[in-house]
N, C-alpha and C positions, 0 to 999 in steps of 0.2 A: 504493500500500500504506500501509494506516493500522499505524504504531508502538505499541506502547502504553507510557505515559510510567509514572511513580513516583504521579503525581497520579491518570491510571486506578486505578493496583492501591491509594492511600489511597482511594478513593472506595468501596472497596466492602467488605462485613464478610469476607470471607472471605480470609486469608492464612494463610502459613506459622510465623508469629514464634512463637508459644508452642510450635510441636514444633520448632524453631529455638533455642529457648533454651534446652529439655530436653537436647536433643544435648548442648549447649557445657555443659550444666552437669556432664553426664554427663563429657565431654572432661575436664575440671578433674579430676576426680576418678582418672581414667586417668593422667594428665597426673602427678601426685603421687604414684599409686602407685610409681614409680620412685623418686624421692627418698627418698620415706617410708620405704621397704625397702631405700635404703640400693644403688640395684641401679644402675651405671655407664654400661649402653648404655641411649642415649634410646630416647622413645618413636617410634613409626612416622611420624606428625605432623613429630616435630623433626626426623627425618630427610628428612622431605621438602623441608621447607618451610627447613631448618637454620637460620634465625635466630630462630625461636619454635618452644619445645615447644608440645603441646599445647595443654593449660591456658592459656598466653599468649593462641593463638589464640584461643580461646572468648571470653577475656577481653576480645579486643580485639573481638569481635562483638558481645559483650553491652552495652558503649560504645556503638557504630556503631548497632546497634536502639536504645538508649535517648536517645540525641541523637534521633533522628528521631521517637520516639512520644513523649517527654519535652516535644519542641517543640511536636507537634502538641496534644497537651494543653493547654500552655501557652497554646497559639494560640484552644483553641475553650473554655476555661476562664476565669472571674475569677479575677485574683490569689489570693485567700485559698481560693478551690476549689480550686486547682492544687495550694496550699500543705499541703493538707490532705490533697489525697490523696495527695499525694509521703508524709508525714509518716504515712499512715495504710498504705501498701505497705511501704514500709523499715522503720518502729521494731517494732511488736507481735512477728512474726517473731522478730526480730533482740533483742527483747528477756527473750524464752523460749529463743531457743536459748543465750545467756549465760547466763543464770539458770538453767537446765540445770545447764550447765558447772562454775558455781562454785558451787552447790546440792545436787546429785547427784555428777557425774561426778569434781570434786574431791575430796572428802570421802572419797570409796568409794578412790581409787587413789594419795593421794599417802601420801608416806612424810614429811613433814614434820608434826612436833608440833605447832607453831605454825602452821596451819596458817591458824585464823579469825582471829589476830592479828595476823597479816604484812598490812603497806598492799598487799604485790604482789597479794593476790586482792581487794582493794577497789576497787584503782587497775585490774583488769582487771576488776571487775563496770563502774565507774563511768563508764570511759572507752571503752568498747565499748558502751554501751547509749546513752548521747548520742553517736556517733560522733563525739569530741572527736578521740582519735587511737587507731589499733590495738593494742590490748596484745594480746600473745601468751601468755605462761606464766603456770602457778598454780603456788604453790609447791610443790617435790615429785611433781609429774605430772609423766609420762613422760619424766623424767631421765634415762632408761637409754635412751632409745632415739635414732635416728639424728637425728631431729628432735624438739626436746621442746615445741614449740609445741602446744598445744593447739587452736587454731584458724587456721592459717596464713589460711586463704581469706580473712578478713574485709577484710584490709588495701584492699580497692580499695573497700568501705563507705563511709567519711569523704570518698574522693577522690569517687562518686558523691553523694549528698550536696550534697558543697561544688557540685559541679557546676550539680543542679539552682537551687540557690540563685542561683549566676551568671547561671543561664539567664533566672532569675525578672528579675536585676536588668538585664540586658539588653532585656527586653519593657517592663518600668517606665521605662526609656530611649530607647524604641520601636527599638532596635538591630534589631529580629529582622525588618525589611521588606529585603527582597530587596537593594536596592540596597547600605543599609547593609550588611547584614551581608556580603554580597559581598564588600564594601572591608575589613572586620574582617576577615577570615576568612586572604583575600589579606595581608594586615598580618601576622597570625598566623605565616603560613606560612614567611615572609619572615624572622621573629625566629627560628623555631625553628631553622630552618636555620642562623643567624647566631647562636646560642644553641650548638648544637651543634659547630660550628665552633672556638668559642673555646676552650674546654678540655674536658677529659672531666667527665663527670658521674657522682656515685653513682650507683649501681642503684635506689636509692628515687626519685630525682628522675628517672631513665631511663624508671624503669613508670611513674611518674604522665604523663610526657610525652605517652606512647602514649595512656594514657587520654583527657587532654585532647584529642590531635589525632583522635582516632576518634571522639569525642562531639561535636567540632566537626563533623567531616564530618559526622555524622548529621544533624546541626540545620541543615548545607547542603544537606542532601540533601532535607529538608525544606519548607526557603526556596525550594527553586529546581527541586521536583517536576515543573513541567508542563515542564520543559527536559530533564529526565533520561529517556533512553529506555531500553527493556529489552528489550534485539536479541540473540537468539542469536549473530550474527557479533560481534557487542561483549564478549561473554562470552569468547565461543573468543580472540579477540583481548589481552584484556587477562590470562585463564591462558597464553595462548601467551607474550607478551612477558615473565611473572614469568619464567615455567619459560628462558627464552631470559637472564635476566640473574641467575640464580641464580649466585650466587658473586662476583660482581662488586661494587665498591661503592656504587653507588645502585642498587643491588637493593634494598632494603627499600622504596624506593617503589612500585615494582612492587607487591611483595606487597602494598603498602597498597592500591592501587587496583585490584590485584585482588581481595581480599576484600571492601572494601567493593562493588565492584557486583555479585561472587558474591551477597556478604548480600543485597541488595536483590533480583539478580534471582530466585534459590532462596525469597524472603520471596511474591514473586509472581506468578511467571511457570509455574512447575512444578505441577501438582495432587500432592498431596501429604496422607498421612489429616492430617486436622482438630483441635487440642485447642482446642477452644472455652469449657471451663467447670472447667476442673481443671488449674491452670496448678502445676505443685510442681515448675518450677525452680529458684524462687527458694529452697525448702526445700533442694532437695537441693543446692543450692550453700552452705547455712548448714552442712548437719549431714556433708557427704561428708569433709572434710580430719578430724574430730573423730570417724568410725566408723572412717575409715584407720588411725588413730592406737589405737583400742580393738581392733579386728582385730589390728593389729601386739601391741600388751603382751598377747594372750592367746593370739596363736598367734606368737610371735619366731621370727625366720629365715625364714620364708613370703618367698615372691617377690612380684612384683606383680602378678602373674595374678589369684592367692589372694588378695592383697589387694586388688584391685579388685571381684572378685564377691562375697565375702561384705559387704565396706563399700557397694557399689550397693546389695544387698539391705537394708541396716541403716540405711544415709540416704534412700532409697527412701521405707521406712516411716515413720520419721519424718516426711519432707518430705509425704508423703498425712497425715499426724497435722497437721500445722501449718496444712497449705491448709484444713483442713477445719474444726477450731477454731481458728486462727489468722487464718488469713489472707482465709477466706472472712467470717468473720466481720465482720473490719476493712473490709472489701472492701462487703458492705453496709450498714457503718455509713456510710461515705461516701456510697453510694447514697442512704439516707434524709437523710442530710445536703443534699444538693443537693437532694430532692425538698421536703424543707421548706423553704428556702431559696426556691425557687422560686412556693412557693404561698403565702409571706410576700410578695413583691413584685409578686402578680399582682393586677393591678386589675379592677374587678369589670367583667365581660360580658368581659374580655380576654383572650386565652391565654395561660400564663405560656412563656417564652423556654425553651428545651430545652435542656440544659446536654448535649453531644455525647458520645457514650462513645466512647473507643478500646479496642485491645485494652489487655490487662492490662499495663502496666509493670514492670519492676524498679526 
């Protein structure tokens, strides 16, 4: 019996990852509507899984996918193509749904005079649009409500980002060949543990942890694809031993290594419909936490049912408004970018070199 590895399912165009990243962005948005409203018992998710709501989980998937297609880009890209299209996925998006924010959305609902004055809405136009670091509040926006963050979701932005860049400086140190990175990785694993150990840690340096160890995995999962198989009994095996050490103290690695080969093998193994040209997860994970928030100051005291449906519909729209002038846009300017690129360095009677596409990134 022939297996099929991680290296079959990158080999071929057809996978799961953009109706995969739709879900988890969706999740986020469910995931918050508790908080947002203010409302005590978790989500269905947190109750399962109990050491990650929702939204966590998503999060930690959309690492897990983005180590692994981040790498693969990496891998079949030139540096400054990589650079570019990392730089041309994240910023445009990301720098309309801010500009939105402190634009529109501010202006129209705070209660502070000084509104254009205050460094706080500069220092959150300024430092959310280069992802220097996450600013949360405008002055005067939703002060009255449970949470007055105007865009909680951005904070894993910077941390992805920085990531990529890592990723970059890793390949410019040829780190990312099998063997190596193997030994990093292993290294890695070793510190975090021994990291963890030493004393407790904030909750900011907790989530980034995750992020780093789920984007790493992904970028292993990548390096070492024709080794990784995607076996039903491997599946049932690795939910069976989560749900078996649920509660326990090294339960959380379970669920790590359950999820991640859940992701991969639901990424390629399951037929599943297709979104091949209308990717607006990455919108609706910009504008979901900031429709939450509009939902709540116009309809207060709402639960999170209500708040979940009416903000899916209102970041919905928006996130189809972004892919279409936003994102699509940027998406073939990159295109044209590499095609020119290519036909500058083609010598005559020669063919030029095909710069590989993957699926869409986050």
């Amino acid at each position: 019996m022939t297996l099929r590895t991680l290296a079959d399912g990158s080999a071929r165009h057809d996978n799961n990852f953009n109706l995969m990243r739709l879900i988890a962005a969706w999740l986020v948005i469910y995931g918050h509507s508790f908080p947002i409203t203010a409302t005590d018992s978790p989500d269905l998710i947190a109750r399962i899984v109990q050491i990650r709501f929702s939204g966590a989980v998503a999060v930690d998937m959309f690492f897990l996918i983005s180590g692994f297609l981040i790498a693969a880009s990496l891998e079949r890209h030139r540096l400054r193509d990589y650079l570019a299209a990392r730089a041309l996925r994240i910023f445009p998006a990301l720098i309309v749904c801010v500009s939105l924010c402190v634009f529109v959305l501010g202006p129209l609902l705070t209660n502070s005079p000084d509104y254009w004055e205050s460094s706080q809405t500069w220092k959150y136009l300024a430092r959310n649009i280069t992802l220097d670091k996450a600013q949360y509040f405008l002055p005067g926006v939703f002060e009255n409500q449970p949470h007055k963050a105007v865009n909680g979701s951005i904070w894993s932005l910077p941390v992805e980002f920085r990531l990529y860049l890592l990723l970059a400086a890793l390949g410019l140190l040829r780190l990312l060949r099998a063997w190596r990175f193997n030994t990093l990785f292993v290294v890695g694993v070793i510190a975090g543990f021994a990291l963890i150990d030493v004393a407790p840690l904030p909750p900011w340096k907790v989530a980034n942890l995750w992020c780093l160890a789920f984007f790493a995995t992904g970028t292993f999962a990548w390096v070492n694809r024709a080794r990784i198989v995607l076996w039903w009994p491997l599946l049932v095996v690795a939910i069976g031993v989560a749900a078996t050490m649920r509660g326990s103290t090294y339960y959380f690695i379970a669920y790590f290594i359950a999820l991640s080969y859940t992701t991969f093998f639901v990424a390629y193994v399951p037929k599943l419909p297709q979104i091949r040209h209308h990717d607006i997860s990455y919108g609706l994970y910009l504008y979901g936490w900031p429709a939450q928030q509009l939902v709540l100051h116009f309809a207060p005291g709402t639960g999170p049912m209500f708040n979940l449906f009416w903000a899916t519909l209102f970041a919905g729209a928006m996130a189809v408004l972004s892919w279409h002038f936003v994102e699509r846009p940027a998406l073939r300017l990159r295109a044209r970018m590499g095609r020119a690129r290519e036909s500058s360095i083609a010598a005559p009677g020669l063919q030029t070199v095909p710069v590989l596409a993957t699926s869409v990134e986050r």
